[in-house]
C-alpha positions in Angstrom: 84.2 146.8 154.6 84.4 148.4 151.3 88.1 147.7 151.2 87.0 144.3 151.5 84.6 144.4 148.7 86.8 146.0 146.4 89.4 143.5 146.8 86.9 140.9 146.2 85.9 142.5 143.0 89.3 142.3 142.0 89.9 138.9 142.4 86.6 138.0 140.7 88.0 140.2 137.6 91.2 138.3 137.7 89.7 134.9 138.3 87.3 135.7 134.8 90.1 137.1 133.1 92.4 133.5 133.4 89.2 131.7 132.7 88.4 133.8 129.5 91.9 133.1 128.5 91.9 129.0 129.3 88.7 129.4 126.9 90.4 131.5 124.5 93.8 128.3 123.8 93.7 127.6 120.3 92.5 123.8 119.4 92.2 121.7 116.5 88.9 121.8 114.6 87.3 118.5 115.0 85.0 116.4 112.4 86.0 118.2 109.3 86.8 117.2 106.0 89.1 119.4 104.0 90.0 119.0 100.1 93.6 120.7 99.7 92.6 122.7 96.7 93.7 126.1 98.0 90.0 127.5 98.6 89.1 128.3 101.9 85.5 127.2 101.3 85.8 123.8 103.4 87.0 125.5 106.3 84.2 126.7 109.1 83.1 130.4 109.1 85.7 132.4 111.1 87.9 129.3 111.3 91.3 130.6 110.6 93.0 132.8 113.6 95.3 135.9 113.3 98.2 135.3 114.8 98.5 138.5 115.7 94.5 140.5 115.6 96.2 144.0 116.0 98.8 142.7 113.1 97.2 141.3 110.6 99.5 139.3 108.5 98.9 135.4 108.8 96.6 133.7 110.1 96.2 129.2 110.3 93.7 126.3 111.3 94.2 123.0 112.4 91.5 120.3 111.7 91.0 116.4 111.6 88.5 113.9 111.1 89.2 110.2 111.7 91.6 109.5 108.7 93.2 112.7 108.2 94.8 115.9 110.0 94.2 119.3 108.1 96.2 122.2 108.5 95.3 125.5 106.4 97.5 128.5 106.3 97.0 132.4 104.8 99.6 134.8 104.3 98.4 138.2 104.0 101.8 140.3 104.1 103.8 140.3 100.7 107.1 140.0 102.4 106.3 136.8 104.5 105.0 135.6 101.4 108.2 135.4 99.5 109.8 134.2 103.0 107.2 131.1 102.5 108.0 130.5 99.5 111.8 131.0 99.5 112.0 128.8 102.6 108.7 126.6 103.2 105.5 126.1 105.8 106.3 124.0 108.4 103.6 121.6 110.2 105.9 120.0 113.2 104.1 117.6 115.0 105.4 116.0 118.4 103.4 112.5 118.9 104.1 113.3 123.0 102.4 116.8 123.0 105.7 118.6 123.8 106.4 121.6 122.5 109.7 120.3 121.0 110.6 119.3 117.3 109.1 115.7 115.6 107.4 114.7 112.9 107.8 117.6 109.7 106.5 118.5 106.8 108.1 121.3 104.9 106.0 122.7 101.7 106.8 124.2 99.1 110.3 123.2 98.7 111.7 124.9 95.2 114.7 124.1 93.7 118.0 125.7 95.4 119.5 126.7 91.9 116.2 128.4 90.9 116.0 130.2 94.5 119.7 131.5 93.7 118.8 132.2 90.1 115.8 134.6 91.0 117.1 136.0 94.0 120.2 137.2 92.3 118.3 139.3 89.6 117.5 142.4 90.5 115.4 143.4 87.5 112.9 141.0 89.0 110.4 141.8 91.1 109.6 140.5 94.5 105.8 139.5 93.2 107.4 137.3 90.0 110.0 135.6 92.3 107.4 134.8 94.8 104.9 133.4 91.9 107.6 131.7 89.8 109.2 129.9 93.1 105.5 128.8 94.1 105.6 127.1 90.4 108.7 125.5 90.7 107.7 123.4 94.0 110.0 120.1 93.8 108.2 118.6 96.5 107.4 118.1 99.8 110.2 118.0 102.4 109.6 114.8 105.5 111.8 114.3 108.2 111.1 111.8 111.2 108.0 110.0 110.1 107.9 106.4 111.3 107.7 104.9 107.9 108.8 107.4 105.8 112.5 108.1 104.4 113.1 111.4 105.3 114.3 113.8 102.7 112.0 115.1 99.4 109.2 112.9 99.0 107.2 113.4 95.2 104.2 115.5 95.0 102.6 112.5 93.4 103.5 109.8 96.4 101.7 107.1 97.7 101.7 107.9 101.3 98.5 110.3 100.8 100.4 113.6 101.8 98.9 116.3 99.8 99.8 119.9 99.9 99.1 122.8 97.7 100.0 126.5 97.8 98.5 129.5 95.2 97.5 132.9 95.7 93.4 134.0 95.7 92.0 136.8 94.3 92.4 138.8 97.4 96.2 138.0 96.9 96.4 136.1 99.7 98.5 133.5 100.2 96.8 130.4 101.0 98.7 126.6 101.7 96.7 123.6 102.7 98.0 120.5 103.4 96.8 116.7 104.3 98.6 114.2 106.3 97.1 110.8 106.8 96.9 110.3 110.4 97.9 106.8 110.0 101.9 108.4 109.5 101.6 110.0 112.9 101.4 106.6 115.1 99.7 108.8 117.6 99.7 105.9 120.7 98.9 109.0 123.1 97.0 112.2 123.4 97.2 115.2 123.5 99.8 116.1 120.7 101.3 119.3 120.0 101.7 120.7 116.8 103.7 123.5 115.5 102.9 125.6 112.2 105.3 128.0 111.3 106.7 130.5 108.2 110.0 129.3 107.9 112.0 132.8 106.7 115.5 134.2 106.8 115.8 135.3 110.4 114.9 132.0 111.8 117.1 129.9 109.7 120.0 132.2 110.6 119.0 131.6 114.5 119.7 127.9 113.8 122.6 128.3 111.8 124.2 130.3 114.4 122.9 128.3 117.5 124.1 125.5 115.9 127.6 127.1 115.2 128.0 127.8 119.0 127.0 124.5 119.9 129.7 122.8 117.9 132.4 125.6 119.0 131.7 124.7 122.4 128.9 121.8 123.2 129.7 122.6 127.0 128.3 126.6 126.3 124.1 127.7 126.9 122.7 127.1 123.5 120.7 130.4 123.7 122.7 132.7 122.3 124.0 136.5 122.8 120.5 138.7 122.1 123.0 141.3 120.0 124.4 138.9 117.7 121.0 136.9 117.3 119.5 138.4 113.9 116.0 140.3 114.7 113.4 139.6 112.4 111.2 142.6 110.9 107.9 141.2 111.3 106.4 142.1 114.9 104.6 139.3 115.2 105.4 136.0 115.8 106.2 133.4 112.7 104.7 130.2 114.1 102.5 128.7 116.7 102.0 126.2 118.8 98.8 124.6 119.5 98.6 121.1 122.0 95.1 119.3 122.1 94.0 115.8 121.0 93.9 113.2 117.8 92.6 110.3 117.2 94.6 107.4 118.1 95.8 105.7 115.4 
C-alpha cells in the first residue's frame, strides 16, 4: 500500500511539473502599444525574459496590438553586444507557425567597409567599435516580405518599419523594433517567430553548412560536431516563441 502511494505521489509531481512548464512557454504580450525610442518604459513590469536566468546576458519581449507587432531586445554582455552590432538582431517570422525561416528583419546593418575599417584597428577599443558601428546603421535589412523588395530598405521608409538601437545608462544594450502587421499577411494563426543575436559563430555555421551542401547536395546537411565552430556564450543566441496574431 505505501508503495502504491508513493508511486502516486510521483506521478502527481510529474504531472505538475509538465503542467508548470506548459504554463511557463513564452507568448507574445497582447494589447500593448510600444514607441521604438529605446526606453523600456512602454513595456509591462517584468516583461522582458532572460534567456538564460542562471546566465544573465539577454533577455527579449514580443508584443502586438491590432496594427503593429513589437519586439524589444536587451543585451547585457559586452561581447554579444559588439556581435549585435557587427552582425544585426534578427526578428524571423514564419506566417505558418513553423519553426523554420520567413519573413526577416535584420537591424542594425552598418556599412561593410566601416565594419572592416574598425575591426582592423587594434588601437580601438571593443566599447568605441561597438558605439561607432551602432552610429553608422545604414539601414534595415528585409528579406521575404510579400510586398517588400528584399535587400536594405531606408531608415526613413514608407512601409512603417521602425527600429532603433542605443545603449542606457545601465549600459545595456537595448533594440526595439515595429513592424506593421499589415506586411505579415498573417491568413493563419498561430505564427512563430524567431529573435536572435546574429554573431560570428552562427554565420560561420551557415557558411560552412552551406559549403557542404553545394560540395555534395546528396550529403546530411548537419554537419561534423568537430569542425562546426563552438560559440563562447553558454547560452543560447535566439529564441523561438509560437502563439497567435491578429489576422490581417
Amino acid at each position: 500500500m505505501k508503495r502504491f502511494v508513493a508511486s502516486a505521489i510521483l506521478i502527481l509531481l510529474a504531472g505538475c511539473v509538465v503542467a508548470q512548464k506548459k504554463m511557463s512557454a513564452p507568448s507574445f504580450i497582447q494589447n500593448i502599444h510600444i514607441e521604438a525610442d529605446g526606453q523600456l518604459s512602454d513595456w509591462p513590469t517584468s516583461a522582458l525574459q532572460e534567456i538564460d536566468p542562471t546566465n544573465p546576458i539577454w533577455s527579449y519581449a514580443i508584443g502586438h496590438d491590432h496594427e503593429n507587432l513589437y519586439v524589444v531586445v536587451s543585451i547585457s554582455n559586452p561581447e554579444l553586444q559588439l556581435e549585435a552590432a557587427v552582425h544585426g538582431i534578427s526578428v524571423m517570422i514564419n506566417a505558418d507557425g513553423k519553426k523554420k525561416d520567413g519573413m526577416q528583419l535584420l537591424f542594425p546593418v552598418p556599412d561593410a567597409e566601416t565594419i572592416r575599417a574598425l575591426t582592423e584597428e587594434r588601437e580601438l577599443s571593443s566599447t568605441y567599435v561597438r558605439d561607432e558601428l551602432l552610429k553608422r546603421t545604414r539601414g534595415f535589412g528585409v528579406k521575404a516580405f510579400p510586398r517588400i523588395v528584399n535587400g536594405l530598405l531606408s531608415l526613413n521608409n514608407n512601409y512603417g518599419i521602425r527600429a532603433i538601437v542605443k545603449m542606457n545608462e545601465q549600459d545595456q544594450l537595448i533594440y526595439e523594433s515595429v513592424i506593421p502587421l499589415k506586411h505579415l499577411e498573417t491568413k493563419n494563426n498561430p505564427v512563430a517567430i524567431q529573435v536572435g543575436i546574429q554573431n560570428r559563430w552562427t554565420h560561420m555555421q551557415k557558411v560552412m553548412a552551406r559549403q557542404s551542401s553545394a560540395q555534395n547536395p546528396y550529403a546530411n546537411r548537419r554537419m561534423p560536431t568537430s569542425r562546426v565552430p563552438k560559440s563562447p556564450y553558454s547560452g543560447k543566441t535566439e529564441i523561438w516563441v509560437v502563439d497567435q496574431l491578429p489576422i490581417r
